[in-house]
C-alpha positions as CSV (number, residue, x, y, z in Angstrom):
1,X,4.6,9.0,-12.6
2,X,2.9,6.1,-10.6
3,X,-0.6,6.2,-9.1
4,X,-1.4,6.6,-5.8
5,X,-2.4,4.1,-3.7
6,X,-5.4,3.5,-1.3
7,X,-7.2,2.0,1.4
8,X,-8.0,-1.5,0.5
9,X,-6.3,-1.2,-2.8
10,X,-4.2,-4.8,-3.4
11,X,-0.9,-5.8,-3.0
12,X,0.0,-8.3,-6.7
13,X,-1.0,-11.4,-4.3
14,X,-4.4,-9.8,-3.1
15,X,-3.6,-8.1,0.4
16,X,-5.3,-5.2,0.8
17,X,-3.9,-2.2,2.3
18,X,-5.6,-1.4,5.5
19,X,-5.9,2.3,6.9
20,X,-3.9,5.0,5.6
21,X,-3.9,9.0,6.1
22,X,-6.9,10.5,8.1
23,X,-7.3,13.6,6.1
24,X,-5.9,12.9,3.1
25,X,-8.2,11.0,0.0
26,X,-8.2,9.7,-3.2
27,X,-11.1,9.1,-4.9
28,X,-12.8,8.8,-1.3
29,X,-10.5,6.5,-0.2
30,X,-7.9,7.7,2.6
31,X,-4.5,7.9,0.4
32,X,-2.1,4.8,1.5
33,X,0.9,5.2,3.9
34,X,3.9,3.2,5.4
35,X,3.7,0.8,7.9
36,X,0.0,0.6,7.6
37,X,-1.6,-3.2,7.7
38,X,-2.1,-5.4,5.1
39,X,-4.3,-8.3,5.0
40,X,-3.1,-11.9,5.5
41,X,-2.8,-13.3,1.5
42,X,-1.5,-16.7,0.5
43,X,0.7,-18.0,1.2
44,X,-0.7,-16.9,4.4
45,X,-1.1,-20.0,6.6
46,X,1.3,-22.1,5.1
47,X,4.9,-23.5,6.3
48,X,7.6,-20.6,6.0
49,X,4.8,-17.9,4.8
50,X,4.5,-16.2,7.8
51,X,5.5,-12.8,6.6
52,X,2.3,-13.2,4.4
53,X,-0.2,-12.9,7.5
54,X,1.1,-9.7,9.4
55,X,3.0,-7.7,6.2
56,X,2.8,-3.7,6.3
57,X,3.3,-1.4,3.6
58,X,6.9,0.7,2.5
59,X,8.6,3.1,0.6
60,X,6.9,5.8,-0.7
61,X,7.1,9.2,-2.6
62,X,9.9,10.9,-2.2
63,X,8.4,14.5,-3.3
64,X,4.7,14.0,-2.3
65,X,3.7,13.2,1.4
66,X,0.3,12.9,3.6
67,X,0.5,13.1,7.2
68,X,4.1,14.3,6.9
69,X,5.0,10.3,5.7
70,X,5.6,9.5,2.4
71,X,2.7,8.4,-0.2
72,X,2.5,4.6,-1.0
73,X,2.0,4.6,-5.0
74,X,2.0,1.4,-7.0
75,X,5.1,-0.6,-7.5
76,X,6.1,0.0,-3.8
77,X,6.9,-3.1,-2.4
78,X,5.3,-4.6,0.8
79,X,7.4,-6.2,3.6
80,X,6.2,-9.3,2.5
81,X,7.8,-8.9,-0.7
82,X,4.7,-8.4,-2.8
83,X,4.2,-4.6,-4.8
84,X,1.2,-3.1,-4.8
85,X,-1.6,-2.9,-7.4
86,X,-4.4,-1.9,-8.5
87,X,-4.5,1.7,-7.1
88,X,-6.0,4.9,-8.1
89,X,-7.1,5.1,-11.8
90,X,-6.3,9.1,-12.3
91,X,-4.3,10.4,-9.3
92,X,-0.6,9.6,-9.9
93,X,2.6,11.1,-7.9
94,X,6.1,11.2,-8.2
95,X,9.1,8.9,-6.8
């Protein structure tokens, strides 16, 4: 099973995912959700690398959910194209 991702926990390039459920916390950090923000990351700034300054997050659990919207674990893959790392060490959930 993958592990849950978090507030400010990175995409592989280094965006951080912004926001995330209001009640809902792992390791007192508000567990991740679609279509939140992530932080602008390089290529951010560059020709053609727009989708790297305004990407949100996707996918999701299909068995667990927060908020009634499905959890963001790592491996997910960010509109930008970029999956997510570096998330919860010891809370994990399924696909």
């Amino acid at each position: 099973m993958p592990n849950v991702e978090r507030h400010t926990d990175p995409n592989v390039a280094g965006g951080q995912a912004i926001g995330g459920a209001a009640t809902v916390f792992v390791n007192n950090k508000n567990v991740m959700l679609p279509a939140q923000p992530v932080t602008p990351h390089p290529c951010c700034g560059s020709p053609g690398c727009g989708i790297h300054c305004n990407a949100k997050t996707q996918g999701g659990s299909s068995t667990v959910f927060a908020e009634n919207k499905p959890v963001i674990h790592v491996q997910d893959v960010d509109t930008c194209g970029h999956k997510r790392n570096g998330p919860s060490p010891d809370v994990f959930v399924g696909r």
